[in-house]
matplotlib code that plots the C-alpha trace (Angstrom):
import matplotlib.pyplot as plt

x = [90.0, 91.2, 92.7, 96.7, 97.3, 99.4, 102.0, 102.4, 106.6, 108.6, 107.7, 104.8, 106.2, 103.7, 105.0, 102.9, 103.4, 103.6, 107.1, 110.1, 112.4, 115.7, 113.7, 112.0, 115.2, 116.6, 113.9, 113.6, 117.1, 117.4, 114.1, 111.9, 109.1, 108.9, 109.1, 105.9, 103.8, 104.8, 104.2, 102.0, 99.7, 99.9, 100.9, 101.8, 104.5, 105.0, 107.6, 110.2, 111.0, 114.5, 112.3, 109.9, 112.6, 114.2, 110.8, 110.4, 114.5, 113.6, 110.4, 112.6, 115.4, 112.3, 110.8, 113.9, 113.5, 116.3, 118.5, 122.2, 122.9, 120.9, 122.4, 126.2, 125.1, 126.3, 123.1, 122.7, 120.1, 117.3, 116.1, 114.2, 114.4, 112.2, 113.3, 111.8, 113.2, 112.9, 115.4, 114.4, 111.4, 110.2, 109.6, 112.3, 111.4, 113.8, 114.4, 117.6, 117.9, 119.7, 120.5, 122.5, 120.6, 123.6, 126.6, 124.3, 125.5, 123.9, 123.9, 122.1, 121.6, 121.5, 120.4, 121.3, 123.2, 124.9, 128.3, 128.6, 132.5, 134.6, 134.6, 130.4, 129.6, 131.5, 129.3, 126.2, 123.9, 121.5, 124.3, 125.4, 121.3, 120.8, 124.0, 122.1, 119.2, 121.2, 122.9, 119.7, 117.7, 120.3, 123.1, 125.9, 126.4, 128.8, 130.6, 131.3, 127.9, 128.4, 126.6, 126.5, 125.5, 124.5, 124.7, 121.9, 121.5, 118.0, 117.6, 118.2, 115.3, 114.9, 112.5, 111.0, 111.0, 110.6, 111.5, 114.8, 115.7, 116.5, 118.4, 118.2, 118.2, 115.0, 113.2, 112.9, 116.0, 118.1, 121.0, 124.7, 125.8, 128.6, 127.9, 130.2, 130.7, 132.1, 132.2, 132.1, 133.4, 131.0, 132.0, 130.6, 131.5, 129.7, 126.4, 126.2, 126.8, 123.6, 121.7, 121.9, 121.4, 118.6, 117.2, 118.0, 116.5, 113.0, 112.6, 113.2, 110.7, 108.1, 108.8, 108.1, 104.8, 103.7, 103.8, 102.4, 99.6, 98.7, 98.8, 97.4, 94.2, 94.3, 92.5, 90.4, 92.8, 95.7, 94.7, 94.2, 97.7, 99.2, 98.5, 98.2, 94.2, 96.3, 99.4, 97.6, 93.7, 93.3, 95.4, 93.0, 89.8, 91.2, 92.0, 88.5, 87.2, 88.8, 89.3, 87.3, 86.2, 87.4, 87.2, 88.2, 91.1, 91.6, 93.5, 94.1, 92.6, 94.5, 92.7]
y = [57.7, 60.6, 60.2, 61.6, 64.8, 64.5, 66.9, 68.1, 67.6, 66.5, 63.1, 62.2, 62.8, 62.4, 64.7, 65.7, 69.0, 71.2, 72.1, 70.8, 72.8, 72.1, 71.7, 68.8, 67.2, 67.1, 66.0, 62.4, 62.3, 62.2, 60.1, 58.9, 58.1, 61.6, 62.9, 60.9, 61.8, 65.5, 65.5, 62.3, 62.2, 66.3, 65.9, 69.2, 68.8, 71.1, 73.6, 73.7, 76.9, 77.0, 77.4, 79.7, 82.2, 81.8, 82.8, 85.6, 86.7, 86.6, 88.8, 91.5, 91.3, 91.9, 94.4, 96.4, 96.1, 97.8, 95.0, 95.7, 91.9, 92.0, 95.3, 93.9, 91.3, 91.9, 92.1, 93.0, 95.0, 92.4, 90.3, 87.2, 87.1, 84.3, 82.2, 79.3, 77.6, 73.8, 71.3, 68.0, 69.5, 70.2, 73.7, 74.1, 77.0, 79.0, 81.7, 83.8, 85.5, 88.5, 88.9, 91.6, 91.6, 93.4, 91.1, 87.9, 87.8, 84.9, 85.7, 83.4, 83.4, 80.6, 81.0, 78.6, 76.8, 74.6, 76.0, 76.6, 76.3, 76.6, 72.3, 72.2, 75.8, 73.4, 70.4, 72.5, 71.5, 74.5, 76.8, 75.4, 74.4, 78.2, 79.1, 76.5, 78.5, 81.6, 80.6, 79.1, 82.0, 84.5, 83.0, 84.2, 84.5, 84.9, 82.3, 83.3, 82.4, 83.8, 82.0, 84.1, 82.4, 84.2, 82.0, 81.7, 80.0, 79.7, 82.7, 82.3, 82.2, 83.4, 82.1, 82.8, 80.1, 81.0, 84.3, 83.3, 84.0, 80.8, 81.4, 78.5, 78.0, 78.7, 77.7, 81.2, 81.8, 84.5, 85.6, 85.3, 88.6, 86.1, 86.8, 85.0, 85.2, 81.8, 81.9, 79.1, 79.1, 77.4, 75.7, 74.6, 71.2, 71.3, 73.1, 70.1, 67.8, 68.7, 69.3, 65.6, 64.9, 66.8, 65.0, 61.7, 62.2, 63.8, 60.4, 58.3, 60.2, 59.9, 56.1, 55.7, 58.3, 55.6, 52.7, 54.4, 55.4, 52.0, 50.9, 53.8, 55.4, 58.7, 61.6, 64.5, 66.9, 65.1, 64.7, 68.2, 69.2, 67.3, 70.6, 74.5, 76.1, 79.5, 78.6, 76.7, 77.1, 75.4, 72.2, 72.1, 72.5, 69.5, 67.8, 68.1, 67.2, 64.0, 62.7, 59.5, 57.7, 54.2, 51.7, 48.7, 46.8, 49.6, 51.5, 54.7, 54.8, 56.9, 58.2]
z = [89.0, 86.8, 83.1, 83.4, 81.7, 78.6, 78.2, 74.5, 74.1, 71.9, 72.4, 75.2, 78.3, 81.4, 84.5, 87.9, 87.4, 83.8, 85.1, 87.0, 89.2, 91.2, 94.4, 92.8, 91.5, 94.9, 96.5, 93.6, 94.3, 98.0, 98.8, 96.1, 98.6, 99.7, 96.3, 95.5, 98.5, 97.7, 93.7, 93.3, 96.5, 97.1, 100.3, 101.9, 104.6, 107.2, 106.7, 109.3, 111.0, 109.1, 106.1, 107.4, 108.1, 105.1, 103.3, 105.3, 104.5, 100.6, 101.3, 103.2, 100.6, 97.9, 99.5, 100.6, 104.2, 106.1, 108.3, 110.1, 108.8, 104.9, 104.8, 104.7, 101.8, 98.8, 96.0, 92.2, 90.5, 90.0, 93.1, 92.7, 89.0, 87.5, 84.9, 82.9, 79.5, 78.3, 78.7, 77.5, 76.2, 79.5, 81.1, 83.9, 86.2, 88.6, 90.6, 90.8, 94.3, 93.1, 89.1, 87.1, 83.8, 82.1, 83.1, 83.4, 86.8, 89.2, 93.2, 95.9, 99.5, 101.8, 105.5, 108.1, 110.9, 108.5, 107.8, 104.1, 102.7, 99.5, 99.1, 99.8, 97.6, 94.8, 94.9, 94.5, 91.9, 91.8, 90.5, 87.7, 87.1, 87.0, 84.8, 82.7, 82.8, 82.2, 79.2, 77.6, 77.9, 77.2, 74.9, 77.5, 81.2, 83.8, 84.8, 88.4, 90.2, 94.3, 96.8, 100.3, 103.5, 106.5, 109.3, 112.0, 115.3, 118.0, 120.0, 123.6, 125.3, 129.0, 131.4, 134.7, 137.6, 140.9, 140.4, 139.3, 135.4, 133.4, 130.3, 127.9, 123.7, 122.6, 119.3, 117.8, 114.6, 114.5, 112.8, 114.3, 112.2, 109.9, 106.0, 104.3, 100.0, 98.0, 94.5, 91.9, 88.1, 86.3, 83.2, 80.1, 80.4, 83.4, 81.9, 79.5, 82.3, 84.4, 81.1, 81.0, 84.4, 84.5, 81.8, 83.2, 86.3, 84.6, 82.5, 86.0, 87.2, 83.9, 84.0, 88.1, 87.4, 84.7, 86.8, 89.9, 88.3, 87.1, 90.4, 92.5, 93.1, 93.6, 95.2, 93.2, 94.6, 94.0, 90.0, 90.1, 91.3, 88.5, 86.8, 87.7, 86.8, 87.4, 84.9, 82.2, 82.6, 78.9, 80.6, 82.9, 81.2, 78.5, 82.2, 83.3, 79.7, 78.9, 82.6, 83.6, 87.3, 86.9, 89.6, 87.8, 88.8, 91.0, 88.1, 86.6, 83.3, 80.7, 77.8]

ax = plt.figure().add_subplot(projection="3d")
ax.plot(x, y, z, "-o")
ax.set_aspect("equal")
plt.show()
């Protein structure tokens, strides 16, 4: 089929995408088959409706929608500030929900039924990943990164039978009205620490992409998601250039 992109790195490091993210790195890490369907195959899962409403949460945060519950959360001057710096030699992209450019202050929200507590808010990779970022890009930041959760549950829903009203949990999300604030100290030792994870886990993931791709055949629009026409239009020209149809052995030939 198609000829692999080659990332220019530090040393010749062969990714599906010209970035990596946190979402990503918890996805490889909690089901490797699902991380290749997703990033290999570009297969598009459907998006529960936990997800959906948190998408449509970060668009009314953005866009300063008035809200009795968003309005008790706690926010700095900057919301969704992107970020992107290499690690490994890799482009590592993120978004900050809220950010104070002057204090290097990190904020994020989390919606959901799940309870969030002190013990869970303290196992949480993406916050010390975006200190990480923080302190790359910046030289400093603050150490205290907040995480506020505002709980939700499914709307009742009320139907008619009979004439008789049936109350029952419907499928619709809603928020309960609890916001609760944790906040995590974030220490060095521990930016270093996921700097190296992160690392770790990107080479797993080069290594596996090799040897799939010798033993795959892929789709046109599945080579074509290996890279971004918007983000690097010169990446995909050269893709387009030096790519090659091969049918033999029912590999992947890589020029």
């Amino acid at each position: 089929m198609y000829g692999l992109v080659r990332l220019v790195m530090k040393r010749q490091q062969i990714l599906p995408k010209l970035w990596f993210s946190n979402s990503q790195m918890q996805l490889w890490l909690q089901d490797k088959d699902a991380y290749r369907a997703r990033y290999y195959e570009n297969e598009k899962g459907v998006e529960s409706k936990e997800l959906i409403f948190g998408k449509r949460i970060a668009r009314m945060f953005e866009e300063g929608i008035k809200d009795p519950v968003l309005d008790k959360v706690p926010r700095y001057p900057v919301m969704e500030h992107r970020i992107e710096q290499k690690i490994g030699g890799v482009p590592f992209l993120g978004f900050f929900d809220s950010f104070d450019k002057r204090t290097k202050s990190i904020l994020e929200f989390k919606t959901g039924r799940q309870p969030w507590n002190q013990a869970r808010v303290n196992t949480h990779d993406q916050l010390v990943i975006y200190s990480l970022l923080c302190k790359l890009a910046h030289k400093k930041v603050d150490p205290i990164v907040k995480l506020v959760w505002l709980e939700t549950r499914f709307a009742q829903a009320v139907e008619t039978f009979g004439g008789v009203e049936m109350a029952g949990v419907g499928t619709d999300i809603e928020f309960t009205g609890r916001v609760e604030t944790f906040e995590r100290y974030v220490t060095e030792v521990e930016r270093q620490e996921m700097k190296k994870k992160i690392i770790r886990t990107m080479w797993e993931i080069i290594n596996d992409f090799k040897k799939y791709t010798t033993a795959h055949t892929f789709t046109e629009g599945a080579v074509k998601s290996w890279t971004t026409r918007k983000k690097d239009p010169a990446m995909f020209r050269e893709l387009q250039k030096k790519s090659v149809i091969a049918r033999k052995r029912n590999k992947l030939i890589v020029n």
